[in-house]
C-alpha positions in Angstrom: -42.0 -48.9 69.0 -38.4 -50.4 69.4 -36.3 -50.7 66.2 -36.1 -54.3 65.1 -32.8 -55.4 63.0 -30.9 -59.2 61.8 -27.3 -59.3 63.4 -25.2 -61.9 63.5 -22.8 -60.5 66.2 -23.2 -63.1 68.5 -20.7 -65.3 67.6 -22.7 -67.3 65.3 -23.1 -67.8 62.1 -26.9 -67.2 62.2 -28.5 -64.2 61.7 -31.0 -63.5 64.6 -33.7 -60.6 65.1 -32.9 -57.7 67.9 -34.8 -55.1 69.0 -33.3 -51.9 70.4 -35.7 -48.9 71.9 -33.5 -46.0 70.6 -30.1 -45.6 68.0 -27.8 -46.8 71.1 -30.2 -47.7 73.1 -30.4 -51.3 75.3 -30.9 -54.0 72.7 -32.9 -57.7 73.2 -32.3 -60.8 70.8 -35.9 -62.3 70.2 -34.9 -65.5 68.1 -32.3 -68.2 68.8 -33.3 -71.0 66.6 -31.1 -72.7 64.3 -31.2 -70.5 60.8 -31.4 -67.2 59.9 -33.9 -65.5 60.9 -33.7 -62.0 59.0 -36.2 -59.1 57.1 -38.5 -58.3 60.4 -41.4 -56.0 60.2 -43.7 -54.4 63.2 -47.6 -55.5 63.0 -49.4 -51.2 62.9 -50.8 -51.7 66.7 -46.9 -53.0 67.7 -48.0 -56.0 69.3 -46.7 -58.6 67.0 -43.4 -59.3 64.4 -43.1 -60.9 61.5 -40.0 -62.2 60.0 -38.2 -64.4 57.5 -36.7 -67.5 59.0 -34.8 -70.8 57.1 -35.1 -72.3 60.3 -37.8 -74.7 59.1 -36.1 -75.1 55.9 -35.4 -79.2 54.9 -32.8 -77.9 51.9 -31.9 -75.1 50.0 -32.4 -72.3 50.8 -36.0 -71.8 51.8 -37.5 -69.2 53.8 -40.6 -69.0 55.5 -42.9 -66.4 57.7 -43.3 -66.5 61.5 -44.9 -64.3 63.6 -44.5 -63.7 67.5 -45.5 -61.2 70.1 -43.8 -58.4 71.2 -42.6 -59.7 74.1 -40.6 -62.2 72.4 -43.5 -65.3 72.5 -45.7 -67.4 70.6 -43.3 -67.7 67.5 -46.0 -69.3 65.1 -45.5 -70.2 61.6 -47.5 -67.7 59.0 -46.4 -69.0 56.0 -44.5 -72.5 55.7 -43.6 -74.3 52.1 -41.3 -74.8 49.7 -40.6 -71.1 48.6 -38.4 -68.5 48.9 -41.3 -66.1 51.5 -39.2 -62.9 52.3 -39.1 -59.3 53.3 -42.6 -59.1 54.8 -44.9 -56.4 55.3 -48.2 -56.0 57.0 
């Protein structure tokens, strides 16, 4: 299972989740929403990732849980209100 981090080394100043399949290994950004999108975590089977994300935040500093496949797709909302949902775990 590839090693999922938050960087904001892109030249932004939002935090976005990567994915790397070894330490200095070829790396892949799987979010580029507006927000930070931070405190990922790998489903047991490695098909899915859940992580942190103010991106559907109206003020404050709200985060909420998304999910999305492995391959980078379906980014659903998991959890969405007004609360600060971080650092998940399955």
């Amino acid at each position: 299972m590839p090693i999922a981090f938050s960087t904001n080394r892109h030249g932004s100043s939002d935090f976005e989740i990567y994915t790397m399949t070894s330490p200095g290994g070829s790396q892949t950004c799987h979010t580029d929403q507006a927000g930070h999108d931070v405190a990922s975590a790998w489903s047991a089977d490695g098909e899915k990732l859940v992580f942190a994300t103010s991106r559907t935040q109206g003020s404050g500093s709200d985060f909420n849980l998304f999910t999305m496949a492995k391959n980078r797709t379906n980014q659903q909302p998991l959890v969405v209100r007004a609360a600060m949902d971080i650092f998940p775990d399955w």
